[in-house]
Backbone bond lengths (Angstrom), bond angles and torsions (degrees), N, CA, C in turn:
res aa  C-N    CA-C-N  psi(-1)  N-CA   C-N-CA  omega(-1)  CA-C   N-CA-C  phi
1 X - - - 1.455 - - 1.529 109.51 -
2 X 1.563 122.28 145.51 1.096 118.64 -172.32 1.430 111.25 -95.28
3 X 1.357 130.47 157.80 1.609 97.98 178.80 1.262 94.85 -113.85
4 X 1.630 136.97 156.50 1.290 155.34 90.45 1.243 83.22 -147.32
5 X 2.047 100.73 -152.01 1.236 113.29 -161.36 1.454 124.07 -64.07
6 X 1.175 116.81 149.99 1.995 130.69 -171.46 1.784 84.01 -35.89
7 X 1.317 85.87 154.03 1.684 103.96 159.70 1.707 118.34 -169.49
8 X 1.457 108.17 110.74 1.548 109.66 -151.68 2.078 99.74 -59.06
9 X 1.524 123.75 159.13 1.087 138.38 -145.39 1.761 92.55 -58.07
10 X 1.062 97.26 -61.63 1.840 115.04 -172.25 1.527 90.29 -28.03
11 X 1.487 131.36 -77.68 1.365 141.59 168.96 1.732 117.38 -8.07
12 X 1.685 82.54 -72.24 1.671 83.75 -171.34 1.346 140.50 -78.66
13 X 1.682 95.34 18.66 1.074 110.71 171.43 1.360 121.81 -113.61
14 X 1.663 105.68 19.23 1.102 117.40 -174.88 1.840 106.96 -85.17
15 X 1.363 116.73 142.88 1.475 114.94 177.18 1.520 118.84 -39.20
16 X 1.370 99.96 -49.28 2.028 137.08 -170.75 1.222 95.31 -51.63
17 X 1.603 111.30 -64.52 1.725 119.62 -172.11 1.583 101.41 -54.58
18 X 1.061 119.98 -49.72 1.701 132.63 -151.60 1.624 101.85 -78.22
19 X 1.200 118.72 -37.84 1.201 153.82 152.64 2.102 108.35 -24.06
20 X 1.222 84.52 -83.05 1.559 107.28 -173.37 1.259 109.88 -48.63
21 X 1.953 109.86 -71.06 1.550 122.10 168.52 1.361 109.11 -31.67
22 X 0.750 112.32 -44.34 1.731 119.83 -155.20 1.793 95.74 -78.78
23 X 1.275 114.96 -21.64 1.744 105.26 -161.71 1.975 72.98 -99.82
24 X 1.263 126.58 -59.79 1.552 120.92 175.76 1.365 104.07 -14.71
25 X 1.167 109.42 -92.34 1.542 132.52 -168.46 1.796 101.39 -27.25
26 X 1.482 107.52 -63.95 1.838 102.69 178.90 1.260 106.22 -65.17
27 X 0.971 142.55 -8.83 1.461 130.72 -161.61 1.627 87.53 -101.72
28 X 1.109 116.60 -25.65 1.718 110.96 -164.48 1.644 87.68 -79.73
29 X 1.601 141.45 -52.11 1.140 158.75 -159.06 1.651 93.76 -62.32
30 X 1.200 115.14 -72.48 1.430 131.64 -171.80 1.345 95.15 -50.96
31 X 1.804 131.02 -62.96 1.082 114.79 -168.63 1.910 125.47 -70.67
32 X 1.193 78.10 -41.53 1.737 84.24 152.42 1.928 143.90 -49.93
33 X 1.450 93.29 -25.07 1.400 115.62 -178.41 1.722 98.48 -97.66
34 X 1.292 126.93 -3.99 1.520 112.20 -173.14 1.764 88.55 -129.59
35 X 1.071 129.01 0.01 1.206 133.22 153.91 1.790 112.19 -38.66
36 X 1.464 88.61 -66.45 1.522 109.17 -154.04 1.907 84.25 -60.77
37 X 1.181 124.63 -5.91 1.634 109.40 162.43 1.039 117.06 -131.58
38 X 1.300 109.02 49.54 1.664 132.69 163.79 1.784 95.14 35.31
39 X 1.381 96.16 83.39 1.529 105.06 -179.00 1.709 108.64 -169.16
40 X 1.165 136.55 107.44 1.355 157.44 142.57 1.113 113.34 -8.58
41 X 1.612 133.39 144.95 1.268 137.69 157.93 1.683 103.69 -52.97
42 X 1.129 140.27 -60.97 1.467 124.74 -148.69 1.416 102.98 -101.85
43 X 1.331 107.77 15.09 1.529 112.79 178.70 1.380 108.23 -105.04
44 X 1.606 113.99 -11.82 1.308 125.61 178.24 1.481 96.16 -96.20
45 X 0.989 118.19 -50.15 2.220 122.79 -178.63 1.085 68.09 -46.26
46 X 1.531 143.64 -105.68 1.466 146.50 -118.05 2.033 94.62 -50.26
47 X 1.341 106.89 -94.25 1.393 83.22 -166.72 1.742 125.42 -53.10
48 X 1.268 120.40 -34.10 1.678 95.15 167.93 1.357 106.46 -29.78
49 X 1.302 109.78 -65.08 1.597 112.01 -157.15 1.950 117.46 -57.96
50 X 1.021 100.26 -22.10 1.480 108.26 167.42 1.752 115.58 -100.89
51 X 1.158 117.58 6.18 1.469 131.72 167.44 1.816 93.40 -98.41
52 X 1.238 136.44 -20.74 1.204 155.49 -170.80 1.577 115.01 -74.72
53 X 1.756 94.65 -73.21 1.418 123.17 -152.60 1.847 96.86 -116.48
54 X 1.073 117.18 -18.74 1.742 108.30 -158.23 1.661 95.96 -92.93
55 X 1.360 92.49 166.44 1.706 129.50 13.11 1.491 112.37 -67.13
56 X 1.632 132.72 143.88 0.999 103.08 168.34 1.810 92.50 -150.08
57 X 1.057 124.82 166.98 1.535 140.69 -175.84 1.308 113.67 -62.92
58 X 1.457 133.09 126.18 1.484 129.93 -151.73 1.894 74.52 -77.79
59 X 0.930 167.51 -97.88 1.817 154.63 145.13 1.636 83.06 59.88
60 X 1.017 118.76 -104.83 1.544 126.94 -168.01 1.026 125.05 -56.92
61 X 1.935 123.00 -29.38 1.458 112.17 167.43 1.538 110.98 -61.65
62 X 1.357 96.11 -29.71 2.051 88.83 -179.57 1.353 115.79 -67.08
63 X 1.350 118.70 -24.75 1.411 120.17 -158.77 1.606 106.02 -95.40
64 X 1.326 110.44 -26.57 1.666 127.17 161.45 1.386 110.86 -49.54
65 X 1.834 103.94 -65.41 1.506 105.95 -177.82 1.073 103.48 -84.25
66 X 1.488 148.09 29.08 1.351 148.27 165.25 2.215 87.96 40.90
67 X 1.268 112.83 80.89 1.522 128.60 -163.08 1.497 90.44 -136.91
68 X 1.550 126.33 107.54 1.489 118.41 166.16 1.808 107.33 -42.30
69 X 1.435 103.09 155.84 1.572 106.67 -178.60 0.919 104.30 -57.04
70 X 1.479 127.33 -61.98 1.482 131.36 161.43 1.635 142.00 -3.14
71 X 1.392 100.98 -60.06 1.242 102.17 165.10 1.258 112.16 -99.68
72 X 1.361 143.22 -15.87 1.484 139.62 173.30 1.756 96.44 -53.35
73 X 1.509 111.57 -45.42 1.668 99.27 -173.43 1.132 109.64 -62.15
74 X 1.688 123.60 -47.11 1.438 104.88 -173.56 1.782 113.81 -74.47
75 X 1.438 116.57 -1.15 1.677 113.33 176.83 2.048 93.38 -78.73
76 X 1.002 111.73 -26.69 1.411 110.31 -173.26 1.400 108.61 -68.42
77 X 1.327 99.58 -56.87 1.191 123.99 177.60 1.267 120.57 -33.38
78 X 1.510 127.28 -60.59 1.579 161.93 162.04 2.001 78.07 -42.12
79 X 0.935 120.73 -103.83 1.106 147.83 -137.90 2.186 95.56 -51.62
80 X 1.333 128.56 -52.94 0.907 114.47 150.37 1.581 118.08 -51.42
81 X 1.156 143.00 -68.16 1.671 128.86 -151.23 1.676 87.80 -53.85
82 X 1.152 118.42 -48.99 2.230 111.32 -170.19 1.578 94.05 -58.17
83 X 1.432 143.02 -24.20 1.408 129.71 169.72 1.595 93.63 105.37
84 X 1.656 116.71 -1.86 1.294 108.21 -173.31 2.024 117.56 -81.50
85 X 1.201 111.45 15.74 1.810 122.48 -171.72 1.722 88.12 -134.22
86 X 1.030 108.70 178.61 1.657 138.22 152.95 1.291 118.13 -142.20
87 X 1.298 139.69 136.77 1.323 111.80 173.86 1.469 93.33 -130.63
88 X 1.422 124.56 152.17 1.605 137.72 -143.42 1.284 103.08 -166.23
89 X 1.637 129.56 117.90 1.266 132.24 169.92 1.289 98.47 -12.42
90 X 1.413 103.25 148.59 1.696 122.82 172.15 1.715 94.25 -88.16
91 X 1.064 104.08 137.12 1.690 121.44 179.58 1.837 93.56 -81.29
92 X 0.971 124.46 -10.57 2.105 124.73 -162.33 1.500 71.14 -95.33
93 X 1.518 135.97 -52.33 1.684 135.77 -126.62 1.342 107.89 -163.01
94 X 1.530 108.07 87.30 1.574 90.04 -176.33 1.531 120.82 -76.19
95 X 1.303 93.06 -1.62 1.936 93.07 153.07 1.379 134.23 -45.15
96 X 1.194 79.32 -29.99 1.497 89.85 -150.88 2.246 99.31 -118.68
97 X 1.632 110.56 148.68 0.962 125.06 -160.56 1.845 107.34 -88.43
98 X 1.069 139.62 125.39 1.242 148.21 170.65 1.700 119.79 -87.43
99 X 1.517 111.33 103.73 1.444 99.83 -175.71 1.908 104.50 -110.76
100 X 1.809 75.58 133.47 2.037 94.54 -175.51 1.392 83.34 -121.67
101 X 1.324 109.56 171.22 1.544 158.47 -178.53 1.612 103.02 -62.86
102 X 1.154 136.79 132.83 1.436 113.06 146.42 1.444 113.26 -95.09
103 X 1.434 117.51 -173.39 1.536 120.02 179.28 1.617 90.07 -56.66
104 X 1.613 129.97 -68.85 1.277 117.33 -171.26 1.438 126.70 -41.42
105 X 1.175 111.14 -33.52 1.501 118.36 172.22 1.497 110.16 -70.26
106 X 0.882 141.47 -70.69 1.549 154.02 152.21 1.570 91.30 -20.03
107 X 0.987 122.28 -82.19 2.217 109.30 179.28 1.582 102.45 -27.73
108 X 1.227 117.55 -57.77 1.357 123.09 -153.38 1.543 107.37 -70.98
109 X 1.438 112.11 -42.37 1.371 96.97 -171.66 1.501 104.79 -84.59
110 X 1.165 128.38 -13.33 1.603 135.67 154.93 1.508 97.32 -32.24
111 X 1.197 120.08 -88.81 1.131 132.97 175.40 1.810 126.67 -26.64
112 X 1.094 102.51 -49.77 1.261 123.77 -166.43 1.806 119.15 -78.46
113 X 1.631 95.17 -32.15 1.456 119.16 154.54 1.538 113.79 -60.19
114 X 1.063 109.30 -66.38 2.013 107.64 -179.27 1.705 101.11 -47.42
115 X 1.472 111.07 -50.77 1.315 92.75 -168.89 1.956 127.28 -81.78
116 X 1.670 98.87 11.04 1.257 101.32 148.52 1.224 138.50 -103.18
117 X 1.369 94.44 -13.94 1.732 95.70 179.71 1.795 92.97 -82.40
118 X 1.226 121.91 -22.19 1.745 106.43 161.12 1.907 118.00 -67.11
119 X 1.139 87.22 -34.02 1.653 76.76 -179.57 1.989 90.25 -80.58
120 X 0.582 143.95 -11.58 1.463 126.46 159.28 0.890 132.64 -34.64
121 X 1.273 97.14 -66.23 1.940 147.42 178.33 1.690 85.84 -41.23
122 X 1.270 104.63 -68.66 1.504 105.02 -148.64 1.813 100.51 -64.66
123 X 1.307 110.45 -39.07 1.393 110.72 173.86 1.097 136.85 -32.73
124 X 1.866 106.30 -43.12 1.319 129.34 -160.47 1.399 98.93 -122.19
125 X 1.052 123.22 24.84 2.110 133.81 -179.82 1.553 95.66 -62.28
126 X 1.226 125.93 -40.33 1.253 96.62 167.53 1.173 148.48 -133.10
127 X 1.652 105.19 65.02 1.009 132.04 177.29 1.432 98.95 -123.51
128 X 1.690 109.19 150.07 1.649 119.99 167.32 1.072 107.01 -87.66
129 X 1.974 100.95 147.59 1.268 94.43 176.03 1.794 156.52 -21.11
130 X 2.072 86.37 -45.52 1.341 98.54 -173.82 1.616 104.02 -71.60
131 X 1.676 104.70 -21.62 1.765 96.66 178.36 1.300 109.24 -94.99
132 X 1.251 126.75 7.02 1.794 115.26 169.72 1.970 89.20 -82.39
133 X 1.201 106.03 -46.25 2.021 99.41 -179.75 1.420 108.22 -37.57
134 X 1.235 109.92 -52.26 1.606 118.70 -153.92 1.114 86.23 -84.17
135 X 0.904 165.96 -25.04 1.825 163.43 173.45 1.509 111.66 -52.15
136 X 1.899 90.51 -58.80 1.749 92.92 -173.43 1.360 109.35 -81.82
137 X 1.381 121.42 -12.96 1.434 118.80 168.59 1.308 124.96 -69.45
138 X 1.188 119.89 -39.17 1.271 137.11 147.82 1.550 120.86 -31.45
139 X 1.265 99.96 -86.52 1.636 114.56 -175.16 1.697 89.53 -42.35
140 X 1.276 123.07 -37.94 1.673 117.08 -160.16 1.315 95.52 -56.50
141 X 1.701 105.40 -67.63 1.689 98.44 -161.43 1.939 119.50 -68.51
142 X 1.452 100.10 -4.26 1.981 105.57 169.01 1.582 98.33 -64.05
143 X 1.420 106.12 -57.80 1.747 111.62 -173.97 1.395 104.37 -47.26
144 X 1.225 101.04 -92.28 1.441 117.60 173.04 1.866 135.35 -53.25
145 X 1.340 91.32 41.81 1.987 82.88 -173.56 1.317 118.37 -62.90
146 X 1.453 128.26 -32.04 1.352 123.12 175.89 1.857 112.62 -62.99
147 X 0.995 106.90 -33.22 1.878 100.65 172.27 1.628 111.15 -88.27
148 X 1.178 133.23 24.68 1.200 137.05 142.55 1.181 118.10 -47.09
149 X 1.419 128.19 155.73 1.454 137.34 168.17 1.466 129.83 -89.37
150 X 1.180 126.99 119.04 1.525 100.07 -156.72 1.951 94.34 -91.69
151 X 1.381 88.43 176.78 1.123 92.47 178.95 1.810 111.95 -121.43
């Protein structure tokens, strides 16, 4: 049985439905697995993404994570007072503020990586390897259909 809300048979056999549950379910795993280091889903996007892209302007981390300005400041915000950001004149703009990683931040998302690729793990427990491949290859070209290859 799947869990959230009822959904009559016709439904749940829909890709969309199967689809959704299925992104629920990891997101509950993932968010659960970055718990245990008192750390948020978009507080983790934020530094990957500046372990990614940075230094880069809390301006552009929002616009990367498509993050209203609004709350990108207070994810910054959060994320400097734990010591896990720095932010340092932008070398492009010294107007303007440059946010990097510190070593603590850099520990953390070390960390924070293993414990998603375990909540992965657990997602895809029962599937074999060769069918966790064919899964993400899959899901790739649903996401992504315009960067497909044509034939």
């Amino acid at each position: 049985m799947v869990d959230g809300p009822y959904a009559p048979v016709n439904i749940r056999v829909l890709p969309s439905w199967l689809l959704g549950r299925a992104a629920a379910r990891g997101h509950q795993l993932v968010a659960k697995a970055l718990a245990s280091e008192d750390i948020r889903m978009m507080h983790h996007a934020a530094l990957a993404t500046v372990a990614d892209r940075g230094p880069i302007s809390q301006a552009e981390l929002g616009r990367t994570l498509k993050v209203d300005p609004k709350d990108m400041s207070a994810i910054v915000q959060d994320l400097t007072q734990r010591g896990l950001v720095v932010r340092t004149p932008d070398p492009a703009d010294r107007r303007k503020n440059a946010i990097s990683l510190s070593p603590a931040g850099t520990a953390l998302l070390h960390r924070t990586a293993k414990l998603g690729e375990q909540a992965n793990a657990e997602l895809t427990a029962a599937l074999t390897p060769d069918e966790r491949e064919q899964l993400i290859r899959l899901l790739t070209r649903i996401v992504s259909p315009a960067e497909q290859p044509t034939e």
